[in-house]
Short mmCIF file of the C-alpha atoms (twelve columns), coordinates in Angstrom:
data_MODEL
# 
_entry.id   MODEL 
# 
loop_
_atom_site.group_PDB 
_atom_site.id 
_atom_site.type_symbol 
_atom_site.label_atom_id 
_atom_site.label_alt_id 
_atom_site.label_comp_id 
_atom_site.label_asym_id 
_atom_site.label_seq_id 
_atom_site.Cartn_x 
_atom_site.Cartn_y 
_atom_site.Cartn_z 
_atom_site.pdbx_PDB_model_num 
ATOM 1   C CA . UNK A 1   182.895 140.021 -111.545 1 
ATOM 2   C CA . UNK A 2   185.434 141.560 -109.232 1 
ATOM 3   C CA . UNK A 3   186.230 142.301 -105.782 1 
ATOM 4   C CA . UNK A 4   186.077 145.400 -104.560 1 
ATOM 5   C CA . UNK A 5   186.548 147.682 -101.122 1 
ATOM 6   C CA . UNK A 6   186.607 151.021 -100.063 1 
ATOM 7   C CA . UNK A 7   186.023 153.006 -97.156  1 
ATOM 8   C CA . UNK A 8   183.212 155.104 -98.172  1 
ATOM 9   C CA . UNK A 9   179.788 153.695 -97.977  1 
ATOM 10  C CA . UNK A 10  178.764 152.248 -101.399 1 
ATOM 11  C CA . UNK A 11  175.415 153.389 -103.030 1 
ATOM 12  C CA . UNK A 12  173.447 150.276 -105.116 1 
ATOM 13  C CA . UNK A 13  170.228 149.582 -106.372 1 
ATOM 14  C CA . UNK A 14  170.593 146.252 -105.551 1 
ATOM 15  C CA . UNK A 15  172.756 143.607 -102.237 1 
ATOM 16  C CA . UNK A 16  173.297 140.176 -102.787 1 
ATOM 17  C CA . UNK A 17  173.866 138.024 -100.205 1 
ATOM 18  C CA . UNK A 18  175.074 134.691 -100.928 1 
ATOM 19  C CA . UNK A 19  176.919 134.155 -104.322 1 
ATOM 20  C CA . UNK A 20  175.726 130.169 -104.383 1 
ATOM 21  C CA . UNK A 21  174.193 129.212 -107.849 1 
ATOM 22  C CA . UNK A 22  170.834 130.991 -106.460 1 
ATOM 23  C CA . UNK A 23  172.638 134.233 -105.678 1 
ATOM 24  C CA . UNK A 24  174.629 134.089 -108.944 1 
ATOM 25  C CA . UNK A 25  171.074 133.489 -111.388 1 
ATOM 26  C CA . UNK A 26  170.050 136.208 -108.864 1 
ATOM 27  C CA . UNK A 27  172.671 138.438 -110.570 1 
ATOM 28  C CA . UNK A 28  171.949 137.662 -114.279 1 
ATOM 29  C CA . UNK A 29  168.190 138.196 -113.838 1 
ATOM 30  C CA . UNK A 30  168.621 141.660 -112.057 1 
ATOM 31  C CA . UNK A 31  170.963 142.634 -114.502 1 
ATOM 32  C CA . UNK A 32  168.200 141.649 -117.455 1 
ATOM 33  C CA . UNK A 33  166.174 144.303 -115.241 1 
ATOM 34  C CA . UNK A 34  168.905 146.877 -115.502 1 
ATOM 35  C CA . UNK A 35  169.436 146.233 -111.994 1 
ATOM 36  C CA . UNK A 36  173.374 146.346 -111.163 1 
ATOM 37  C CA . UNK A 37  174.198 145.228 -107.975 1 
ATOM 38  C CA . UNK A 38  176.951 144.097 -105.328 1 
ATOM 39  C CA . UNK A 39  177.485 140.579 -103.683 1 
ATOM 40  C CA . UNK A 40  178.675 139.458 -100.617 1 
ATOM 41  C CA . UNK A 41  179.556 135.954 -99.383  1 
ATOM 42  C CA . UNK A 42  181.392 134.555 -96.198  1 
ATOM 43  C CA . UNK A 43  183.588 131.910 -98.708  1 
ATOM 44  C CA . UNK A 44  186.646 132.999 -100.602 1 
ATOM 45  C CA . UNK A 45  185.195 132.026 -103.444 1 
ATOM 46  C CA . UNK A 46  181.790 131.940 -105.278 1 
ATOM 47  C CA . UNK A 47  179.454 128.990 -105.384 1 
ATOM 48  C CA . UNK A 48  178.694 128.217 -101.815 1 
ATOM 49  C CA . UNK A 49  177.148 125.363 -101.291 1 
ATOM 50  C CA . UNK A 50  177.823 123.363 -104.514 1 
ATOM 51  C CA . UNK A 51  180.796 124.303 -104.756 1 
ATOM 52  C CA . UNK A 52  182.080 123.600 -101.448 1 
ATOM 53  C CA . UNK A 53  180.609 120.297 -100.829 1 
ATOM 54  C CA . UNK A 54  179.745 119.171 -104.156 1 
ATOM 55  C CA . UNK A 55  182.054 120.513 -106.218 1 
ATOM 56  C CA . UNK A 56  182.800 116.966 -108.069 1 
ATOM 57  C CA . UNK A 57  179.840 115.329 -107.958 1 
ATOM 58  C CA . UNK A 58  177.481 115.306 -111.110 1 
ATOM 59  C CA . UNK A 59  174.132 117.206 -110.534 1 
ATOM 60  C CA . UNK A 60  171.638 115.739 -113.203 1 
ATOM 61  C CA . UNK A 61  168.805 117.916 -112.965 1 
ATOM 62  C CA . UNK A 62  169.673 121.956 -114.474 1 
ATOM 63  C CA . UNK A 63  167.488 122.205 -117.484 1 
ATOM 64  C CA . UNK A 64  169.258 121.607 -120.627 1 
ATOM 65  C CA . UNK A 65  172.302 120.446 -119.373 1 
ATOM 66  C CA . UNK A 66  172.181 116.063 -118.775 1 
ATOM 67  C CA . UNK A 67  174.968 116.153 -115.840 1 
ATOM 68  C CA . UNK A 68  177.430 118.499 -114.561 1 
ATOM 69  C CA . UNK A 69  179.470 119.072 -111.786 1 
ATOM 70  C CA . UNK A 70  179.233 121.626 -108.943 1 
ATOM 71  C CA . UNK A 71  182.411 123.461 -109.917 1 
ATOM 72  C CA . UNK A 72  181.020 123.007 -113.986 1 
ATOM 73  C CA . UNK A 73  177.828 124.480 -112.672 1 
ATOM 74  C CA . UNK A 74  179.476 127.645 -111.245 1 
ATOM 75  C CA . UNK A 75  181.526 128.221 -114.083 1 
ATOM 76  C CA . UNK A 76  178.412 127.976 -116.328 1 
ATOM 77  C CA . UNK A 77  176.950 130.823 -113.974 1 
ATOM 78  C CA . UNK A 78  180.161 132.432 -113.584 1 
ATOM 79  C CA . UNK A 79  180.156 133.011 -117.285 1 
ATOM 80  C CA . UNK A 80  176.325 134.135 -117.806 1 
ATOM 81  C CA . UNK A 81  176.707 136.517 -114.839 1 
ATOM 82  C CA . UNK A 82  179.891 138.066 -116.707 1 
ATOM 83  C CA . UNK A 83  177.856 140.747 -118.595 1 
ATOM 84  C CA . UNK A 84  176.405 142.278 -115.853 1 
ATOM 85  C CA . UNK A 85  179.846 143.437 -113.963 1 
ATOM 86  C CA . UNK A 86  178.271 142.892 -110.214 1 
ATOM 87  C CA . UNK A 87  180.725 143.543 -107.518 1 
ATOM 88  C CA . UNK A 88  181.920 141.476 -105.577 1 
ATOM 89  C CA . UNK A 89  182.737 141.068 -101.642 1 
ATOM 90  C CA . UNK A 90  183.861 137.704 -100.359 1 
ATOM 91  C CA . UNK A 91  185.410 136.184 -97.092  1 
ATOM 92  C CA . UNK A 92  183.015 138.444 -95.262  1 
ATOM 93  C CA . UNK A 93  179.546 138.127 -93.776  1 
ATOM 94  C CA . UNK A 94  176.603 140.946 -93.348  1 
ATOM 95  C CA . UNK A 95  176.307 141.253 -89.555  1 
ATOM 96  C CA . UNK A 96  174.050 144.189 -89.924  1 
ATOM 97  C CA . UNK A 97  171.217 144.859 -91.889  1 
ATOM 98  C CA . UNK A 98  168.961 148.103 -90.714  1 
ATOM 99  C CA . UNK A 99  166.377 150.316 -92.637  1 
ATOM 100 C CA . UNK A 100 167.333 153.750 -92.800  1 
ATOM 101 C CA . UNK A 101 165.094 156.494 -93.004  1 
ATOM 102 C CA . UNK A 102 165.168 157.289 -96.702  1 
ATOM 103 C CA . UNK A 103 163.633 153.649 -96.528  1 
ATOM 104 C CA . UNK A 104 167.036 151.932 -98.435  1 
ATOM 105 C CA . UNK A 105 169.166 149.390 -96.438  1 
ATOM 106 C CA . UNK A 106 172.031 149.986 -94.244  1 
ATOM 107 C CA . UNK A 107 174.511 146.495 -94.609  1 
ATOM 108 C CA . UNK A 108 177.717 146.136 -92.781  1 
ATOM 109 C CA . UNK A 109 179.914 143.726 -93.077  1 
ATOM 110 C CA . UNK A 110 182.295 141.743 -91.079  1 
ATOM 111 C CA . UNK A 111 185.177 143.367 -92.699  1 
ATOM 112 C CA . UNK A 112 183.577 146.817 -92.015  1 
ATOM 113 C CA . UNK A 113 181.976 148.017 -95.515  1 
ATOM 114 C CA . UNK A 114 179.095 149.541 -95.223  1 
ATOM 115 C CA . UNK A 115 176.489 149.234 -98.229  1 
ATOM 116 C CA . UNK A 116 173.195 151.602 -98.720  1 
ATOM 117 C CA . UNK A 117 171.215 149.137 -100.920 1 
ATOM 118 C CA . UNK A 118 167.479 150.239 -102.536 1 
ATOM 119 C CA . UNK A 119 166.890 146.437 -102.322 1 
ATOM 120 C CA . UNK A 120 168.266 143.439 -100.930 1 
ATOM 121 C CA . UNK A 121 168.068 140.037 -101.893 1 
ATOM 122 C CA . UNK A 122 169.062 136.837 -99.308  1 
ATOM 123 C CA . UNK A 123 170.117 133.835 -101.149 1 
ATOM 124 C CA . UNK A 124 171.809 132.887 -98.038  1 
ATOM 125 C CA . UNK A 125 171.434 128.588 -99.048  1 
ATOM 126 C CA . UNK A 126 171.504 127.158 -95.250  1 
ATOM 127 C CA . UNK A 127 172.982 129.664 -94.174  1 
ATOM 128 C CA . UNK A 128 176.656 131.100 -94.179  1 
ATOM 129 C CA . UNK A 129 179.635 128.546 -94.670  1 
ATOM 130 C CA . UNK A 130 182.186 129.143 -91.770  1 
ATOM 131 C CA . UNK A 131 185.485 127.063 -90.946  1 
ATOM 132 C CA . UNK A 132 185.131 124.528 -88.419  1 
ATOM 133 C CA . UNK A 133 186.821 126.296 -85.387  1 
ATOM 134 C CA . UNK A 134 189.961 124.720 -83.710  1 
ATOM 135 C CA . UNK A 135 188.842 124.354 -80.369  1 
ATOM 136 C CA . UNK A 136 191.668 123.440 -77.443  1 
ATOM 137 C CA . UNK A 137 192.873 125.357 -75.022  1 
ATOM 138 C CA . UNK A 138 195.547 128.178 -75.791  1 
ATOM 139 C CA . UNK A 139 193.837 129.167 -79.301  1 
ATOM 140 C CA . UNK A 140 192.751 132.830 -77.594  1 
ATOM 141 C CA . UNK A 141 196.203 133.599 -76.724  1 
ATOM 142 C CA . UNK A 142 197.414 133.731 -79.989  1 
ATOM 143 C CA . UNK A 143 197.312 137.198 -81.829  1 
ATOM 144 C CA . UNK A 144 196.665 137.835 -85.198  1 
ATOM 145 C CA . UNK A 145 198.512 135.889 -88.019  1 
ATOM 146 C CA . UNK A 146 199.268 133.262 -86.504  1 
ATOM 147 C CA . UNK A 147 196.351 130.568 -86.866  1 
ATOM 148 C CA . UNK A 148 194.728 130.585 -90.264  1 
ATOM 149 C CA . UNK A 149 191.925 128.420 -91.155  1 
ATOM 150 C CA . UNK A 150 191.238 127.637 -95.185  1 
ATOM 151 C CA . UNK A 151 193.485 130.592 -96.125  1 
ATOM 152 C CA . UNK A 152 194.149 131.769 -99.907  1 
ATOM 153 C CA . UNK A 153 197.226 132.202 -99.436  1 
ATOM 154 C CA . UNK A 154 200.360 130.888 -98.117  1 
ATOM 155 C CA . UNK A 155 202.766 133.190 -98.106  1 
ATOM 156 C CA . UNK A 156 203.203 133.853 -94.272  1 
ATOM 157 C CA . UNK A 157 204.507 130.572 -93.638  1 
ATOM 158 C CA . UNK A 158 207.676 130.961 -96.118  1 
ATOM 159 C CA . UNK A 159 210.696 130.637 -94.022  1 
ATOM 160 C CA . UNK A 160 209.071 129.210 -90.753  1 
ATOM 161 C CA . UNK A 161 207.840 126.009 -89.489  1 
ATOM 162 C CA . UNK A 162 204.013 125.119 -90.588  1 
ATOM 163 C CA . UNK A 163 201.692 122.838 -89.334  1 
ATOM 164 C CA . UNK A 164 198.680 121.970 -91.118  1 
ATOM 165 C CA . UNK A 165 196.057 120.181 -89.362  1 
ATOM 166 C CA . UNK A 166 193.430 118.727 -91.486  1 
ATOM 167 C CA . UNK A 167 192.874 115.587 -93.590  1 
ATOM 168 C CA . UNK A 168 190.818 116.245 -96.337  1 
ATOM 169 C CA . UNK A 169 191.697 117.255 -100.056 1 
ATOM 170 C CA . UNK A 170 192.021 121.043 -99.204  1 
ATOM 171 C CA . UNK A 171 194.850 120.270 -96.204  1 
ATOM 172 C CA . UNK A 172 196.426 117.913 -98.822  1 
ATOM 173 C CA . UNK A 173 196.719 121.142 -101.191 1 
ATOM 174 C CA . UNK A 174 197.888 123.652 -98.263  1 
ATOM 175 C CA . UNK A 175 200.539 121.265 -97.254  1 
ATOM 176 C CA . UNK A 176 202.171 120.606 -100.470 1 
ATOM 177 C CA . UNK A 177 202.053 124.400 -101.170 1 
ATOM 178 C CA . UNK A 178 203.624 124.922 -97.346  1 
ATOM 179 C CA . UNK A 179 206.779 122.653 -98.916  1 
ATOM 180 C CA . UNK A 180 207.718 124.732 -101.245 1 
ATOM 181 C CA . UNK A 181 207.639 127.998 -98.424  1 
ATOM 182 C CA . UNK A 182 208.410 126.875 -95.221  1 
ATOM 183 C CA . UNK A 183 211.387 125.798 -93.248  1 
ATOM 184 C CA . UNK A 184 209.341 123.002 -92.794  1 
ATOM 185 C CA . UNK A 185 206.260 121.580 -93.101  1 
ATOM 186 C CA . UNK A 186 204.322 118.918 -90.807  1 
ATOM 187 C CA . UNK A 187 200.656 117.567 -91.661  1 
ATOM 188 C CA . UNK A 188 199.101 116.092 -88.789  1 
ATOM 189 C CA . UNK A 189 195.725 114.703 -88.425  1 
ATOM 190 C CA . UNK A 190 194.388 111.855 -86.608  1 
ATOM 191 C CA . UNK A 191 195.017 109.009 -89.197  1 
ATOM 192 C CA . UNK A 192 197.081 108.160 -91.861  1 
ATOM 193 C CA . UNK A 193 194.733 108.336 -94.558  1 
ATOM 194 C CA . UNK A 194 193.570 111.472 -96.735  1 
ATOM 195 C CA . UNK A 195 190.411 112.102 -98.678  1 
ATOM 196 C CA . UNK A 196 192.425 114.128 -101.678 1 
ATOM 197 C CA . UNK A 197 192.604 113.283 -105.605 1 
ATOM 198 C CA . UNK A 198 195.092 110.682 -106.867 1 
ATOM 199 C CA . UNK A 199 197.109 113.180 -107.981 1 
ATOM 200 C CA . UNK A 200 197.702 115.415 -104.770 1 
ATOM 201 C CA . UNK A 201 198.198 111.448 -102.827 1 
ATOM 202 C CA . UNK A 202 201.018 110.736 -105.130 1 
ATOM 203 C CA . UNK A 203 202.630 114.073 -104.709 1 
ATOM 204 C CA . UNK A 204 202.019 114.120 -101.027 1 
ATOM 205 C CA . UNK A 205 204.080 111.056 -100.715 1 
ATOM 206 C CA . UNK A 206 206.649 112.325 -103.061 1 
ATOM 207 C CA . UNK A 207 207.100 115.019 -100.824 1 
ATOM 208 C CA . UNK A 208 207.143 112.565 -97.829  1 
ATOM 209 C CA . UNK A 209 209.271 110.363 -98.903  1 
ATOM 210 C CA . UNK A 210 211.967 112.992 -99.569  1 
ATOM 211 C CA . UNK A 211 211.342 114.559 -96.442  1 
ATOM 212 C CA . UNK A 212 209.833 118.018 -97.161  1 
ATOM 213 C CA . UNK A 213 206.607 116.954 -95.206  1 
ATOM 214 C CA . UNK A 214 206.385 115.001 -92.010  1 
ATOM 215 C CA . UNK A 215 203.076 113.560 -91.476  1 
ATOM 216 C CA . UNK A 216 201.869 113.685 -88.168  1 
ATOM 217 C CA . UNK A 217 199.273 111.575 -86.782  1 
ATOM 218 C CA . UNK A 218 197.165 112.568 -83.541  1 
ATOM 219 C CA . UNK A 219 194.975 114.997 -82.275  1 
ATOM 220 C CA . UNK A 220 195.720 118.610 -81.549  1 
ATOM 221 C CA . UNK A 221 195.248 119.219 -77.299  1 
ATOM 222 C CA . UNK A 222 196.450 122.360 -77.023  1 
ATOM 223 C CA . UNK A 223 198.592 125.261 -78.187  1 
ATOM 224 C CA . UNK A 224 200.990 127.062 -76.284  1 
ATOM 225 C CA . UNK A 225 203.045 130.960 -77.221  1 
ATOM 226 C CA . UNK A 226 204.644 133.383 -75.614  1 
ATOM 227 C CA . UNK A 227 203.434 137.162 -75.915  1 
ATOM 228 C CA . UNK A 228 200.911 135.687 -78.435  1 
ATOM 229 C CA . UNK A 229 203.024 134.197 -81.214  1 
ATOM 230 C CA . UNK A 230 202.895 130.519 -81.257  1 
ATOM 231 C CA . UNK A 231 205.529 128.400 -79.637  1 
ATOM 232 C CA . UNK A 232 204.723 124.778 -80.032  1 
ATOM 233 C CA . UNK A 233 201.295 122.656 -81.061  1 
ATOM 234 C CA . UNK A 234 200.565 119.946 -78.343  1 
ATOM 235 C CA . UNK A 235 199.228 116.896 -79.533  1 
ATOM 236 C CA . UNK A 236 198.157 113.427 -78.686  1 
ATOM 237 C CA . UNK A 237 198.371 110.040 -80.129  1 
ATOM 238 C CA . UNK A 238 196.752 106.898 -80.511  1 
ATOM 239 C CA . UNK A 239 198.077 105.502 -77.359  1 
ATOM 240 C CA . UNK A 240 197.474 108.794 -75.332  1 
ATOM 241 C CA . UNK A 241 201.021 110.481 -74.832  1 
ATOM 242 C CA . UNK A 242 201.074 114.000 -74.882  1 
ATOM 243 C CA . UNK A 243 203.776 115.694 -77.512  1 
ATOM 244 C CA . UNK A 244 204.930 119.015 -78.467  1 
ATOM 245 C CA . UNK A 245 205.634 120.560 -82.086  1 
ATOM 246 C CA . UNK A 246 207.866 123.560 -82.586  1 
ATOM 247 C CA . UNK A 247 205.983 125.823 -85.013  1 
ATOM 248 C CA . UNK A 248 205.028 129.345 -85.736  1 
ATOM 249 C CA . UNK A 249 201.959 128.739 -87.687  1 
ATOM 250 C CA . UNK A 250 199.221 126.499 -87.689  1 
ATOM 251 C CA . UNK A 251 196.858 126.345 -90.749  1 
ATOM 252 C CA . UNK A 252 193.371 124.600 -89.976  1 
ATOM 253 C CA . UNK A 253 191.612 122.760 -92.518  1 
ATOM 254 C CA . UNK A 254 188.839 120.724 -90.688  1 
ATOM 255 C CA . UNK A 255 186.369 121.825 -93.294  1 
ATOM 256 C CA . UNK A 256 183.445 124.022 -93.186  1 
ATOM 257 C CA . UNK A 257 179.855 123.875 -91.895  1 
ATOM 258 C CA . UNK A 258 176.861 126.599 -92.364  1 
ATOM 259 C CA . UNK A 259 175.508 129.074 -89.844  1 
ATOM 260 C CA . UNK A 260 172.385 130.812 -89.902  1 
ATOM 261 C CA . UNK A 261 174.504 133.688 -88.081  1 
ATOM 262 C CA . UNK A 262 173.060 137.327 -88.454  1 
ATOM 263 C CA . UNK A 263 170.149 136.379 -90.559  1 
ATOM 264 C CA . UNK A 264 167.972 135.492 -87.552  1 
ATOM 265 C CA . UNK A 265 168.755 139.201 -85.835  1 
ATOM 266 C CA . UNK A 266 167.633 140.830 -89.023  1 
ATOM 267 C CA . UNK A 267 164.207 141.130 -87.474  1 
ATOM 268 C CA . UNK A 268 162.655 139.577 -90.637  1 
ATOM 269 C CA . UNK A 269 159.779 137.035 -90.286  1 
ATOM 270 C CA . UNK A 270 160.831 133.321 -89.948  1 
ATOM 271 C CA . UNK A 271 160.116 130.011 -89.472  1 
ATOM 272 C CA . UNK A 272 162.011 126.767 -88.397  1 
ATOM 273 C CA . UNK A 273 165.215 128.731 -89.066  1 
ATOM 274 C CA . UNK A 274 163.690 129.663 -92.411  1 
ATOM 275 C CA . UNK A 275 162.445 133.461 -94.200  1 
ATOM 276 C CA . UNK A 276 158.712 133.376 -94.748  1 
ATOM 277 C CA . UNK A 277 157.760 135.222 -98.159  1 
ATOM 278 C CA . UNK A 278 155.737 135.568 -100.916 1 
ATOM 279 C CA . UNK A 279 156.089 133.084 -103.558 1 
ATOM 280 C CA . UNK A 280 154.108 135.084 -105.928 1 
ATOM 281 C CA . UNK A 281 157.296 138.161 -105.250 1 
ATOM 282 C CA . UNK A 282 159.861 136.350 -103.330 1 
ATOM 283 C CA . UNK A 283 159.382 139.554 -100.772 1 
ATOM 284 C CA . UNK A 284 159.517 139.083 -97.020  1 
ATOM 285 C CA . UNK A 285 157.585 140.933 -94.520  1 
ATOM 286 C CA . UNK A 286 159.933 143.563 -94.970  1 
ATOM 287 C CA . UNK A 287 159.695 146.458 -97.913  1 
ATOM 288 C CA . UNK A 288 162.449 145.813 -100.588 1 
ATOM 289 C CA . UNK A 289 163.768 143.053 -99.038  1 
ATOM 290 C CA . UNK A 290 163.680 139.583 -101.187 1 
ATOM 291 C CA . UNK A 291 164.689 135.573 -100.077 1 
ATOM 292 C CA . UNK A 292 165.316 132.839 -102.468 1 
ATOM 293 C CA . UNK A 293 166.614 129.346 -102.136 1 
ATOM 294 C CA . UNK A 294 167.281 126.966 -99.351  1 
ATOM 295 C CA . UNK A 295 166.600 129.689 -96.877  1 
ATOM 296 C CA . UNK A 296 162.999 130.319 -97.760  1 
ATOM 297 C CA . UNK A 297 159.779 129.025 -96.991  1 
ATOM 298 C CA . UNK A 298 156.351 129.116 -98.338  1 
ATOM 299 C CA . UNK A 299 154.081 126.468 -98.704  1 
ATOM 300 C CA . UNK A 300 155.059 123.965 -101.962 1 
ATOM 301 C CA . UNK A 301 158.509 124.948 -101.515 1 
ATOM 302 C CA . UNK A 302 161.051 122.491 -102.895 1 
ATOM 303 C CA . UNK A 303 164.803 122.841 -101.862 1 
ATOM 304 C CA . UNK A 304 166.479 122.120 -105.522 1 
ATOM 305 C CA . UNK A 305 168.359 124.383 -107.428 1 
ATOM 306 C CA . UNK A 306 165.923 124.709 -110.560 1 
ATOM 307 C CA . UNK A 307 163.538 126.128 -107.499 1 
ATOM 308 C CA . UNK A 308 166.110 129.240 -106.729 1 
ATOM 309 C CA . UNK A 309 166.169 130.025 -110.429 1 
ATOM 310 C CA . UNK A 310 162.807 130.410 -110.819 1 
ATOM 311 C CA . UNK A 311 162.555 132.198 -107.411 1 
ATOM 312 C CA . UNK A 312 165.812 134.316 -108.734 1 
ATOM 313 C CA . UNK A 313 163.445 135.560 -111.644 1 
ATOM 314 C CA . UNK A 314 160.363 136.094 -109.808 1 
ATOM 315 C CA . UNK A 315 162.386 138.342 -106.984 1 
ATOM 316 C CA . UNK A 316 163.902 139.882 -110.012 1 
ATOM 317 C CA . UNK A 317 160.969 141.469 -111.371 1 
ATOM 318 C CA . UNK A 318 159.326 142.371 -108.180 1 
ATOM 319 C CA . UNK A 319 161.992 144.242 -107.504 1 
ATOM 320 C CA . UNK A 320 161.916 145.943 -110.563 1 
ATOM 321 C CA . UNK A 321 158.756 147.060 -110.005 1 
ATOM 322 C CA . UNK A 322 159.285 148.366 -106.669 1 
ATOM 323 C CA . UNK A 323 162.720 150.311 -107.652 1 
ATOM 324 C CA . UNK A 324 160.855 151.495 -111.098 1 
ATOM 325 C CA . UNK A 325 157.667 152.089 -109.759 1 
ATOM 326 C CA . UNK A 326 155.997 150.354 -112.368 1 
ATOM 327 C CA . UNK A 327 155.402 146.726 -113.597 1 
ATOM 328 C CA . UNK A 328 158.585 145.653 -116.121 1 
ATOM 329 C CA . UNK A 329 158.075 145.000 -119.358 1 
ATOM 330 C CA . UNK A 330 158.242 141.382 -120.084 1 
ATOM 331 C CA . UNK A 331 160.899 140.364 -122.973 1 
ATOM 332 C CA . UNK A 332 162.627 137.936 -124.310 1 
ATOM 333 C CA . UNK A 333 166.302 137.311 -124.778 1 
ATOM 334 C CA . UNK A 334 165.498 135.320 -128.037 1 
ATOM 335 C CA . UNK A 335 164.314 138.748 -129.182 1 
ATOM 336 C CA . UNK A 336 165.108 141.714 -127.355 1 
ATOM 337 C CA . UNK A 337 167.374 144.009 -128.422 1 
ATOM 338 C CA . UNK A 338 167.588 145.571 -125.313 1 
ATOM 339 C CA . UNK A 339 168.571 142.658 -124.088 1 
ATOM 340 C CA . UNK A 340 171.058 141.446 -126.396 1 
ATOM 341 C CA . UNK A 341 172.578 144.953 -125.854 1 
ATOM 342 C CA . UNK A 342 172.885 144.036 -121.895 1 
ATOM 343 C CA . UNK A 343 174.447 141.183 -122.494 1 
ATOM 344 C CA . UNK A 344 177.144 142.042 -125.484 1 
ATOM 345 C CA . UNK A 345 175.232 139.872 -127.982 1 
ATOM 346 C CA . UNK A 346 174.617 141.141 -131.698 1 
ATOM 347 C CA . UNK A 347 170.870 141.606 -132.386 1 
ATOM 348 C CA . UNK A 348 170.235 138.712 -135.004 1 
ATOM 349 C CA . UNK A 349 168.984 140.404 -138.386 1 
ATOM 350 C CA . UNK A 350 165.420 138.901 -139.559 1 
# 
């Protein structure tokens, strides 16, 4: 799977939206159906939910596999999707989904590509996973590049002073990578204590103790700059005195939390914050349009991940039928050499 972009509008059979471990099985069963297809998520990275919150916590209840972690799980999918090449489209959301009238989908995303699907499928979990904003006063003077929240990459703070505000495993991680870049580097957060693996805590006071990184502790008040770039990061402590920190940029990590976002302007029949469909299809009350996972609802519905599988297949297949025009032949991968051929396996001789 790879990321692609372009400025031309991009012609599938089939959008994905979400690439949690629904979206992903979503993948591999369209692609059993010849169905190739594009994905787009608002995280940097595939796996949503498990990954993100449960990335190291054992999940006992995929078929055939006794425990395994989040991140195992989405390498498990990462490799079973492999075959079927989908594209994908991360750090962005679909603000806007509209019918066009050839009847396929119109999807734009936050980062401005524009998709004209046959079909779409939401596997949208609880809904899109967005940083936690910074929110004090000063934050919407600063122009772009200058406050970065969960970024992939570091390299804008090499040669300039970086704060990183944040106490958890992932603002452990950014900090130590701002030491080796930046004039220097400051974490700040309101304690002194971080949620991070043994192994970043030991090298986070390595780093401390030789001075490359000067924790911090308080709360951010407010941020000041001049002509937009920042200047200096105001911040309080435990007793209440205001200070100010020379720096020219601020990286966020304060974690991430889900939003329902353009989903619920999508026109599409809901309930309690949830897509009514079909259980027997997966479809919504829209033509060609298909919901599976945590954001669905139909009566019996279970919110476990075994659930989106199953869903994943039964969307699958009624999708086939509506992009084929006829029912799909049911076969087996045990058996199928048209299957085997899909997914680079040799046909076992009798």
């Amino acid at each position: 799977m790879q990321d692609t972009s372009g400025t031309q509008p991009i012609q599938t059979d089939a959008l994905v939206i979400g690439a949690g471990p629904a979206g992903l099985f979503q993948v591999f069963q369209l692609g059993l159906q010849g169905i190739r297809c594009h994905v787009v998520d608002a995280l940097p990275h595939v796996g949503g939910q498990c990954a993100q919150l449960y990335g190291d916590k054992p999940i006992y209840d995929i078929p055939g596999i006794p425990v395994c972690t989040g991140h195992e799980l989405v390498q498990l999918l990462q490799r079973q999707v492999a075959p079927m090449d989908a594209q994908l489209h991360l750090s962005q959301q679909v603000a806007r989904l509209q019918r066009m009238d050839d009847g396929r989908w119109l999807a734009q995303t936050t980062h401005g590509l524009e998709l004209h699907a046959r079909s779409v499928f939401i596997a949208a979990g609880v809904g899109a996973f967005v940083p936690k904003a910074l929110k004090v006063p000063g934050v919407e003077l600063l122009a772009a590049g200058q406050l970065h929240y969960h970024p992939a990459d570091l390299e804008m703070v090499r040669g300039r002073t970086a704060i990183v505000h944040g106490g958890d495993e992932e603002a452990v991680a950014a900090a130590i990578a701002c030491a080796d870049k930046a004039q220097a580097t400051y974490l700040l957060y309101r304690r002194d204590a971080f949620q991070a693996s043994a192994v970043l805590l030991e090298r986070l006071q390595e780093l401390r103790d030789s001075g490359a990184i000067r924790v911090v502790i308080g709360q951010i008040t407010q941020l000041h700059a001049d002509a937009g770039q920042l200047r200096a990061v105001q911040w309080m402590d435990g007793e209440g005195q205001e200070h100010e920190l020379a720096a020219q940029q601020l990286v966020v990590c304060l974690g991430i939390s889900p939003r329902l976002g353009p989903v619920a302007e999508w026109g599409l029949a809901m309930e309690r914050k949830q897509l009514l469909v079909n259980p027997a299809t997966q479809a919504t009350d829209a033509p060609g349009i298909y919901a599976i996972g945590d954001i669905v609802s139909y009566p019996g519905k279970h919110k476990l991940i075994l659930c989106g599988f199953h869903e994943a297949t039964m969307a699958a297949f009624a999708a086939a039928e509506y992009l084929q025009g006829e029912k799909p032949l049911l076969q087996y991968t045990t058996t199928s050499a048209r299957l085997h051929a899909i997914l680079g396996v040799s046909h076992p001789q009798a």
